[in-house]
Structure formats: C-alpha cells, structure tokens
C-alpha positions in Angstrom: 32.3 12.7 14.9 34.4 15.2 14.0 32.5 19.0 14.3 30.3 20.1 11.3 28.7 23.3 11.2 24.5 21.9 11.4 23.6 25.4 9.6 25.8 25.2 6.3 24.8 21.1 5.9 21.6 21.6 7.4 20.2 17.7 5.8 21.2 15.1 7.7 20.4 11.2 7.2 21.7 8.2 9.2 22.4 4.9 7.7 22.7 1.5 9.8 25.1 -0.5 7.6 25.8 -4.4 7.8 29.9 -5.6 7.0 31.1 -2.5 8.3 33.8 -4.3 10.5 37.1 -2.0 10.7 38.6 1.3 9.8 39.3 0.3 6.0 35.8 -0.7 5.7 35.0 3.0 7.3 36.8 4.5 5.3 36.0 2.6 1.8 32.2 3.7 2.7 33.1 7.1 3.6 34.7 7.6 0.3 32.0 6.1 -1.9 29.3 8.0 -0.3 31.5 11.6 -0.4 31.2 10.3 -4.6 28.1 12.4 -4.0 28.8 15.7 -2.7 28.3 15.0 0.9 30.4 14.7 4.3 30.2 11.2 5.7 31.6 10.1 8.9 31.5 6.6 10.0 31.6 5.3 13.4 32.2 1.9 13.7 30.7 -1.1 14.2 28.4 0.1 11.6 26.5 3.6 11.7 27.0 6.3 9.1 25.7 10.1 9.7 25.9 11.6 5.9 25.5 15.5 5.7 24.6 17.7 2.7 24.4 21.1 1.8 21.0 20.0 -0.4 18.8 17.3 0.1 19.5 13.4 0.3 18.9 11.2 -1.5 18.5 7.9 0.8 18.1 5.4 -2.4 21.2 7.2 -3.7 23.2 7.0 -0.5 22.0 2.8 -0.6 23.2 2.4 -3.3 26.8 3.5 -3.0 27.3 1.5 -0.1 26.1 -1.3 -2.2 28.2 -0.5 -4.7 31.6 -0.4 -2.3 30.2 -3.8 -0.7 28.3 -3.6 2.0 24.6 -3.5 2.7 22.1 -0.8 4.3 20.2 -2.4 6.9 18.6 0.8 7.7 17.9 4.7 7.3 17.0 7.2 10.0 16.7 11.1 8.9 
C-alpha cells in the first residue's frame, strides 16, 4: 500500500471482497469506491483498505462495490 499520511485520513475501514481476481478488477473497485471522496487501495486477491478524511460509511462503501460487480464478504474498521 502505497504511503498515506494516518493523521490527514484519520478513518479507516477494511473490506474483504469476493470476485476480486486481477488488477482490472482492482482497479474497477478502487475507482468506484474513490466515487465517494475516499483513497482506496486494493491488494489482491481480495482486501480493500478505504481511507477518508470524514467518517465511513460501510453500507455506502457495500454498496459501490456491488454496484461495480463484486460482493463484500466482510468489513473490519
């Protein structure tokens, strides 16, 4: 994961996501979820750390990566 300063995106949630096979599948979640005004770096084979200047929404964050075509199997903060 690339470095991101902890103190200017203090919230942090981590999403477990299913499908997420590749780097186009990476990236294609990266980009819907940074649709919300958040940093998103996924690591493959299928963990997501999103970062945000305010606090997440997980439901919001779900349903992004529903929306590009994969499924959240799970949510850690």
């Amino acid at each position: 994961m690339r470095h991101i300063d902890a103190k200017r995106y203090p919230y942090a949630l981590e999403l477990q996501v299913s499908g997420m096979h590749c780097e186009n599948c990476a990236r294609r979640i990266e980009d819907a979820l940074q649709s919300l005004d958040v940093i998103a770096e996924a690591k493959l084979p299928g963990t997501v750390i999103v970062r945000s200047k305010h606090p997440l929404n997980k439901e919001a964050c779900s349903k992004a990566v529903r929306e590009a075509g994969y499924e959240v199997a799970e949510t850690q903060i």
